[in-house]
Structures are given as C-alpha cells and as structure tokens.
KEPAFI-881352 format. One record per residue: x, z negated, y negated of N, C-alpha, C, O in turn. Coordinates in steps of 0.1 Angstrom, whole numbers, plus 5000, padded with zeros to 4 digits. Layout:
REM KEPAFI-881352
XZYXZYXZYXZY
...
//
This chain:
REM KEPAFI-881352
559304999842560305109842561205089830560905049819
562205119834563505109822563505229813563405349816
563805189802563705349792565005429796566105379800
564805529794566305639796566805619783566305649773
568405539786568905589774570105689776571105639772
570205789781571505839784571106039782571606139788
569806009770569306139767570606139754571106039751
571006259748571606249737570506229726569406279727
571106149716570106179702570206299695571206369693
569206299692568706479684569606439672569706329668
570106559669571206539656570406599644569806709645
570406529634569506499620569506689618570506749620
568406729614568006879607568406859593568206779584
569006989593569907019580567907009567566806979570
568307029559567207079548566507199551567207299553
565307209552564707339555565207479545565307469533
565507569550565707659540564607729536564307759524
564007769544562907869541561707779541561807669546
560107849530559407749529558807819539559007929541
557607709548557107779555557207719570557207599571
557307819585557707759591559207729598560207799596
559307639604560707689610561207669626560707599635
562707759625562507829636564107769646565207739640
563907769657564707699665565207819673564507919673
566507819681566907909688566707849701565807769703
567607899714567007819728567307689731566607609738
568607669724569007539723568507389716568707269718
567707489708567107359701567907389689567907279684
568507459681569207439669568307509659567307579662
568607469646567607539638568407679632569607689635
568107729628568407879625567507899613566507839609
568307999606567208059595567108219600568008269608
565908299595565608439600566508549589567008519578
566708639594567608709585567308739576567808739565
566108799581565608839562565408759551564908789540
566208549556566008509543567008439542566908319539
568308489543569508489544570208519531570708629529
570208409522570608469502572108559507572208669501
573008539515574208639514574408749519575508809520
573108799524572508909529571308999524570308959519
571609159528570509219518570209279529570909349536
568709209531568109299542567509429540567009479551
567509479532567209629532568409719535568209819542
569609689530571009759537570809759552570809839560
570709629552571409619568570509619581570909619592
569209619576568009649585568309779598568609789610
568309819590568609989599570109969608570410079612
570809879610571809909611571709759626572309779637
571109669623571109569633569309589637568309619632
570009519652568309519656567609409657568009349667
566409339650566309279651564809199663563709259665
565009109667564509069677562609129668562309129656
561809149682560509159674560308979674561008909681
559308929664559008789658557708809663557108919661
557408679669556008599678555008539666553908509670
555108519659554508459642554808519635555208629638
554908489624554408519607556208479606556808399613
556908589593558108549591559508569602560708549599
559108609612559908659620561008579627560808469622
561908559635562708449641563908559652563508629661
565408519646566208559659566408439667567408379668
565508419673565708259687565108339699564608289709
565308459695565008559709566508619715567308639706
567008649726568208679733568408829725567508889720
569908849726570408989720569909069728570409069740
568709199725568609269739567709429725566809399717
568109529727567409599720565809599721565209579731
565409629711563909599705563209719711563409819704
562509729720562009849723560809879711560809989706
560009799709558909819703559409879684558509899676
560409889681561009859663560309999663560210089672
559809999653559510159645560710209642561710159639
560310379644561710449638561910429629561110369622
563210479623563110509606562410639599562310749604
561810599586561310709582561710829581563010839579
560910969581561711059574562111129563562411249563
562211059554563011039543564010989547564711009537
564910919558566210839554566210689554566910609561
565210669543565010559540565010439547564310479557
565210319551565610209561563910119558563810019551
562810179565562009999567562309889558563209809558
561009899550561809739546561309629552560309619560
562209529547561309409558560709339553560309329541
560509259565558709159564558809089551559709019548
557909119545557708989530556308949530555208999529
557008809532555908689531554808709523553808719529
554608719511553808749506552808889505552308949495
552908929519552809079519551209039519550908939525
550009139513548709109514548009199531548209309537
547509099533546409119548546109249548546109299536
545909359561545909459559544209469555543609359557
543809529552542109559546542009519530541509589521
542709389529543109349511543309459503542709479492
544409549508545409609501543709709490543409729478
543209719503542609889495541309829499540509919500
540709689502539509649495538309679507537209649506
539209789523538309829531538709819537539909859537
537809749549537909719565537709809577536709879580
538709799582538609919597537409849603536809749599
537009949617536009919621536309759632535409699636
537809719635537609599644538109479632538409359635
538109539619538409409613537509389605537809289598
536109449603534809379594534709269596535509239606
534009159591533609089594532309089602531409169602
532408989608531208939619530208839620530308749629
529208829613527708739614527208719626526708819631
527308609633527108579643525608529638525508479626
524308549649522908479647522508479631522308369625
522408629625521908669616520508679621520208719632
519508659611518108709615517808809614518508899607
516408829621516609039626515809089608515009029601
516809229606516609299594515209329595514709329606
514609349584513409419584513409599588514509659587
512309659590512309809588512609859575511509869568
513809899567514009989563513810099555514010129544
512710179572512110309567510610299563509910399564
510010149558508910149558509010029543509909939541
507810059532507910019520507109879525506209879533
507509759519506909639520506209599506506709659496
505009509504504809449497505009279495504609219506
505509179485505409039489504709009479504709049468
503708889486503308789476501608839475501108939479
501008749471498808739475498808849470498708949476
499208829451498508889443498809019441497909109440
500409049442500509229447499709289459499209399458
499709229473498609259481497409259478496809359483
496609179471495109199462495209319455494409409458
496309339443496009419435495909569444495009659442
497309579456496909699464495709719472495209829475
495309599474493809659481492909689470492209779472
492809629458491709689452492009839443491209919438
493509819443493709999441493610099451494010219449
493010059463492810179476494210209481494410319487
495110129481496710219485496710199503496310089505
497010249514497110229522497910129528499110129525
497510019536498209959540498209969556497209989562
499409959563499409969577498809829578497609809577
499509739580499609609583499709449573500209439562
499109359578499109239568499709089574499109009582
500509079571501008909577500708829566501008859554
500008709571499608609563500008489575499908489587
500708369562501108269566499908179574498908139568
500108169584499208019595498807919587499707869580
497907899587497407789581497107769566496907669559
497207899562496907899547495507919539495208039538
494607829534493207849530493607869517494807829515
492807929504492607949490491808059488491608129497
491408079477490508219471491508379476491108489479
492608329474493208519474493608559488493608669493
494108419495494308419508492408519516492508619523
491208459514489608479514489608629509488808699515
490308699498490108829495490808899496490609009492
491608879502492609009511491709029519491109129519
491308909530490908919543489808999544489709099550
488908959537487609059533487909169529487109259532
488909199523488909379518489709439530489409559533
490709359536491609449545490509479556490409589561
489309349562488409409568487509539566487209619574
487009529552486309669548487109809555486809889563
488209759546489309859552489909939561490410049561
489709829572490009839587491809849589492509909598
492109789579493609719579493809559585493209459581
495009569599494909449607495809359596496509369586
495109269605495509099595495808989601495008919607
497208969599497608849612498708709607499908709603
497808609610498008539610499308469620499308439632
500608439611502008429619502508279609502208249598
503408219620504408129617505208159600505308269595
505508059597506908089584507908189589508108289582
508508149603509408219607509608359607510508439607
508408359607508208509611508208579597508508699600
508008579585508208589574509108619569509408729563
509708479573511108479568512208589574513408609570
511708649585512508729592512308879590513008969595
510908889582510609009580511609029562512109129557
511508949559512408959538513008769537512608659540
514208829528514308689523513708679510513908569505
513008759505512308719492511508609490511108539499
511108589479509908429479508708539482508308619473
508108539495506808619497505608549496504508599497
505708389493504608359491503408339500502208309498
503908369511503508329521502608469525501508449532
502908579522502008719526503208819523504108819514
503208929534503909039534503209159539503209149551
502709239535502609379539503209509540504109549532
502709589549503709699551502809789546501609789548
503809909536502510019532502810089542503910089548
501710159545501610289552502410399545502310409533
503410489552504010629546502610729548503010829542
501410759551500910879553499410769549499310649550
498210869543497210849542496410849551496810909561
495410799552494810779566493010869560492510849549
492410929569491811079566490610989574490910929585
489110989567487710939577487511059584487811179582
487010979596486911139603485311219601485011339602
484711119599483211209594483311269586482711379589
484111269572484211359564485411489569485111609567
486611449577486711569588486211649595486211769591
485711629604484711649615483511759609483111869614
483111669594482011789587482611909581482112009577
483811869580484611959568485012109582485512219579
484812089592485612139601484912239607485312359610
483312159609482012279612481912329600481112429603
482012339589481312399579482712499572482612549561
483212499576484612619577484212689586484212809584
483912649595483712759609484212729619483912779630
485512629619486412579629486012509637485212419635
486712539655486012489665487312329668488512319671
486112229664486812089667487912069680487612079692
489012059675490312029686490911889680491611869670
490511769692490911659688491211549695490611519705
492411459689493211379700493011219694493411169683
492111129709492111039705493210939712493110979723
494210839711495010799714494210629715493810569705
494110589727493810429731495410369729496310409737
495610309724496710199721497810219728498110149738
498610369722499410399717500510289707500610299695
501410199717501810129709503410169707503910119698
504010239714505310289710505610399702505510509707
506110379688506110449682507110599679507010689671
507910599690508510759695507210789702506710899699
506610719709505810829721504710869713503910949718
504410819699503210829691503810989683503211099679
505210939682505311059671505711209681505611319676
506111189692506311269704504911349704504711469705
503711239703502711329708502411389693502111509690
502511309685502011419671502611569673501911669675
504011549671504611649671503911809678503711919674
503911749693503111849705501511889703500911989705
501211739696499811819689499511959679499012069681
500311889669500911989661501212109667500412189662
501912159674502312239679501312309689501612409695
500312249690499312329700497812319694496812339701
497812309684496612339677495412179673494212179668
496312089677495011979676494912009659495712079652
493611929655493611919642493311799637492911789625
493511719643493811559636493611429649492811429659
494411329646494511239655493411099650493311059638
492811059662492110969660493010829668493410839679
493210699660493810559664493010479664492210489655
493010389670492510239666492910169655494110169654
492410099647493110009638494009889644495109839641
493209849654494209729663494809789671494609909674
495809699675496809759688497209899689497109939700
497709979681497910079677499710059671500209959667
500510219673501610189671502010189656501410279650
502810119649503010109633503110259630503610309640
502810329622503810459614504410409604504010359593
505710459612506510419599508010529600507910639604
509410479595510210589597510310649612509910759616
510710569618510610609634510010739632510510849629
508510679635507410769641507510919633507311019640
507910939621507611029613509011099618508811219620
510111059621510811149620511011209637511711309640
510311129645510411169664509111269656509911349654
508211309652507411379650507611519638507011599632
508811479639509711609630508511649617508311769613
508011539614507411569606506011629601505811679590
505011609614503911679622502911589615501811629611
503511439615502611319605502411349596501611269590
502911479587503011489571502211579571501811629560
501611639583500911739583499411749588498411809584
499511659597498511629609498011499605498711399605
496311499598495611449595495411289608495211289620
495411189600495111049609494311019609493811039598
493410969616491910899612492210779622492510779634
492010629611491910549621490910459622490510409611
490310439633488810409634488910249639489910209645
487810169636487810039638487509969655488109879660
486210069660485910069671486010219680485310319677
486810219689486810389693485610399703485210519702
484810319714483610359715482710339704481710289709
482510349691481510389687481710529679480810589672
483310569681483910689680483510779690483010889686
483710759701483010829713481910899710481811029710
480910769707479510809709479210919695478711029696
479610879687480110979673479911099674479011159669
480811139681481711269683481011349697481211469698
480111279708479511339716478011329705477111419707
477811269699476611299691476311439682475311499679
478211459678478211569669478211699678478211809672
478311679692478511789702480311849700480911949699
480411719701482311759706482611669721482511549721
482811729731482911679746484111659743484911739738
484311509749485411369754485911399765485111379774
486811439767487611429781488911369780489911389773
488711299789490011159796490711219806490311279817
492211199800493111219809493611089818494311009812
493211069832493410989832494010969854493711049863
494710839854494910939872494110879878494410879890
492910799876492210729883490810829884489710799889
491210969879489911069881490111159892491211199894
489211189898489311289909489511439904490011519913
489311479896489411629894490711629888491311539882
491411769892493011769883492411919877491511999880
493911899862493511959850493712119858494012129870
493612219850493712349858492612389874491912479876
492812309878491612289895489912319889489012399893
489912239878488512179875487812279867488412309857
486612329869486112449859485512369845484412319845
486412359836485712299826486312379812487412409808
484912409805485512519796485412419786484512339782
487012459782487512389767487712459752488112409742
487212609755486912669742485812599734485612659723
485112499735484612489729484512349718485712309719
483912269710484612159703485012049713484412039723
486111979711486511889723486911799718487011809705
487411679723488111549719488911499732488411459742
490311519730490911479747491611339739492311309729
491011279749491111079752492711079763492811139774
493610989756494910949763494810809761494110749753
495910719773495310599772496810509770497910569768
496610379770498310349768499210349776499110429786
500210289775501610329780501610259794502310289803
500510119792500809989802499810039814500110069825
498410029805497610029821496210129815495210069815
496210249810495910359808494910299798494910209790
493610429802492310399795491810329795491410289806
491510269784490510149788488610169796487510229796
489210059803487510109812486310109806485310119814
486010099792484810059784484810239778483710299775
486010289778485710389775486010529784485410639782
487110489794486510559804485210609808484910729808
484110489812483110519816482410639806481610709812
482610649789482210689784482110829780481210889774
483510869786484011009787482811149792481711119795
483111239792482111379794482811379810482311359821
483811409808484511459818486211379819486911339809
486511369831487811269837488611329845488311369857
490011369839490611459851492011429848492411389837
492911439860494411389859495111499862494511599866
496511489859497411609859498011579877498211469884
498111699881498511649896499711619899500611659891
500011569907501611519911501911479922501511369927
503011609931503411529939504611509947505011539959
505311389931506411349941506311239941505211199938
507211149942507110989950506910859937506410749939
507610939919507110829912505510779912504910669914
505010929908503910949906503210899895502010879895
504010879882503710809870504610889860505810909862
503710939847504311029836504110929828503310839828
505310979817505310939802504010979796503511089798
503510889788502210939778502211099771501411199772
503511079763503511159756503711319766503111419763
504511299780504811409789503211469789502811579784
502311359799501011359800499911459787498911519790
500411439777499111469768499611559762499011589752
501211659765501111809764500311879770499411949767
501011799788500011909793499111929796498912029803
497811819791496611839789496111869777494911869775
497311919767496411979753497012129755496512219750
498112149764498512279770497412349772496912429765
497012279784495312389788494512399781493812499781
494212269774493412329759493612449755492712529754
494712449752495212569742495212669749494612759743
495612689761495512789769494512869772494612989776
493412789770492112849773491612889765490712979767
492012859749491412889737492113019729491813109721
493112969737494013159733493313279746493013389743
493313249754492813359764490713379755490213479751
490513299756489013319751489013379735488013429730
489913379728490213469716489813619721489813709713
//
C-alpha cells in the first residue's frame, strides 16, 4: 500500500501557555481557556460572558457558543463567581471532613472484633485472671500450642467451666491486631451465680423456685429476648450450658433491656446432671417442646408449685438425653400452616402460664 501523502501537515504548536493540560477547539487548533488569559480579568468579566461548562480540570472554550444551562446563578450579594483556580484544594481538604460518598473505602478489611465486650491478650494476663476468679466468657488458644501456661489456663478454665478453644492464627488475628501471644479472651459483662447456692438461698427465704433452663440457646437477641420476658414474669434466674451456649455480651444485654443486670445466670457444665439436681431438690422439669402430646393450657398440670421450664435450641429443639428426663412435656398449640415459633416467642408463652397460674393461686 502507498502512504497518503495528500493529508496536510499539522502546523507546529505555538508554546504551551498554560501549565498543565491543553486544550484544542474542533478544528484541531490550540486555544487557551479564559480564565488564563493575562489581558483579561476573569472576575470582571465572568458574569457577563458565558462560559462553556469544562469536561476536565481547568476548564476549555472548544465547546460550540450555546448558553450554559447548568452555570450557577450569581450570588446574592451581587458579587460575580469567581473562577476556577487551579490550585483550588479537593473538596473534604478544605475543612479536614468527608461527606458520606467521599470517605474513604477499605476494601477486604478483616472483620472487627466485638466492641461491646472487654478482651483480654496474652497467657499470662489470662492466668493471672483465672487465678483472680474474674469471669471469663470464653478462651481462644492458638492450635498447636504446648508449654506450662498454655497447661494452666486449661486446667483452671476447666475447674471453672469456662470454654476453651483451640483455633487457627487467623482467627486471632481477626479477633485484635495486638501481639496476643497466641491467647485471647473475652471477659464476661455479668457474674455468673452457682445455682446450689441459689436454689438454697431460695427455699430458706420462703420462695417458691421459678426457673429457666435454656438448651443451647445460641443466638444472642433470642437469649436476651428471653431474659428480658423472664424478667418480666417472675423467673428468678436462668440456668445455660457452658458449651454451646450464646456469648453475653453487648448485644445480649441490651435486647434484654437490661434484665441480665438483674436476672441471676447460672452456668452449669452438664445440664442433665442439672436435671437430676433440681428434681432431687423437688423442683418439676417441664419441656416445652412440639414433639409432646399434651398442649400448654389443655394439660392439668399445676405450676404453683417449685418448677424449672426446659426450652430447647433454635435448630432442632431439646435435646433427646434430656427430654426423656423431663417430669412433664407439653407444646404450645398451633394451627396454622408454618407451624414453627421463634424460641424466644415459645418460652413467653410457656412462662405466661406459669405465671398465670401462680397469680390466680395467690
């Protein structure tokens, strides 16, 4: 193919005037923008010509003569707009704060820790808290870690009946960026109450035992949901599991308006040997549960008297080791087509008729 020569040659560009970029009209000519025009005062004459709106930074008339629909009015003062200056600072600069679509944005930050709940890092501050008695919810300890202090947590958090779990780095590292030394714990917000020393304290007052044992309860609104309703209907302290049980922490305390700060916890290591406990002390176990034939209200079962109502989890109810253990098994009736309640829905209204029964027998 033959080259074209019958293009005209581009005729040499004057000297840039402006530093920066520059700007061509439709023809291809170079042009300077008005506002940097030395024989012109763009603040006079702003108000007076219109200037094309500018596609970039610095502005450009290589747009056709056509009024600017978009131009801001002039102010009211009089005063004429001044114009664009290059060195004008970014808007958020000026005053050091970002609107809400100009923050900045961390893309694949790792997830924050809780907040509403006090941590501990490192062996030896977790040793020293267990041998000062402070509550602990929970314990992460690094995988694969053997030594003496790593050996005495584990033995005291067992005495304790504080869980202890063995997790990846990652997981660590995602709970704090602190040097944790390969251990993190969460304190508990609320004291945790034995229940034998409950339980005794309860007959020997004169008070007729009202009590809620919760099977692995792991979401912590529906935990603090049911506190709350407890509270509010007379239980007088909640019994948990140490395992598989829901954290308390800010959440829980504040869906429970505060019922946690009030309402005594007991958390027990094995809940059938809690069972057997508490039917030993002459307090009758009843399970709410829908795999029982009798429904609540239907069933002649007098609840004036010491009781313990058993709820089960969120997934696949009571556990069957303790079902079987129960006094008595009865479900709330229902009949429309879910046929499946919220926990926390469920164990009003079976501490409802508790209460119901216990105010009419007053």
């Amino acid at each position: 193919m033959e080259k074209r020569t019958d293009r005209p040659e581009r005729p040499d560009r004057p000297q840039r005037p402006v530093t920066g970029r520059r700007f061509y009209d439709e023809q291809n000519r170079p042009v300077t923008p008005k506002q940097f025009r030395p024989d012109r005062d763009a603040a006079d004459g702003f108000a007076e010509e219109a200037r094309a709106r500018p596609r970039g930074r610095g502005g450009s008339d290589n747009q056709p003569d056509q009024p600017d629909r978009s131009s801001a009015p002039a102010r009211r003062d009089g005063a004429a707009r001044p114009p664009y200056r290059q060195d004008r600072p970014e808007r958020g600069e000026r005053s050091g704060h970002f609107d809400r679509d100009e923050r900045p944005r961390y893309e694949n930050r790792a997830p924050q820790p809780d907040r509403s709940i006090d941590m501990l890092f490192g062996l030896r501050p977790i040793l020293e808290a267990l041998n000062a008695g402070r509550t602990l919810e929970k314990i992460f300890l690094l995988r694969g870690t053997k030594n003496s202090l790593v050996g005495d947590i584990s033995t005291l958090a067992r005495t304790a009946g504080i869980q202890v779990q063995q997790v990846p780095v990652e997981k660590l590292d995602g709970l704090t960026r602190k040097n944790h030394q390969g251990a993190v714990a969460f304190v508990s917000p609320i004291d945790y109450a034995p229940l034998d020393n409950l339980l005794s304290g309860l007959f020997e007052e004169g008070k007729v035992p009202f009590l809620l044992l919760l099977d692995r309860i792991t979401d912590v609104r529906n935990f603090g949901a049911i506190a709350r309703t407890a509270e509010c209907l007379g239980v007088q302290a909640l019994v948990v599991p140490s395992h598989g049980a829901a954290q308390i922490n800010g959440d829980a305390l504040k869906t429970s308006a505060g019922a946690l700060n009030i309402l005594p916890v007991c958390r027990e290591a094995n809940l059938q040997e809690t069972i057997r406990f508490l039917q030993q002390s002459g307090v009758t176990v009843v399970a709410c549960s829908e795999k029982a034939t009798e429904a609540v209200g239907a069933a002649e079962v007098d609840f004036s008297g010491p009781v313990a109502v058993l709820m089960g989890s969120e997934e696949d109810g009571i556990a069957p080791e303790l079902l079987r253990l129960a006094d008595v098994r009865l479900k709330v009736p229902m009949t429309g087509q879910i046929q499946s309640l919220n926990v926390s829905v469920a164990a009003g209204i079976m501490l409802f008729e508790v209460a119901r029964q216990r105010v009419a027998s007053e």
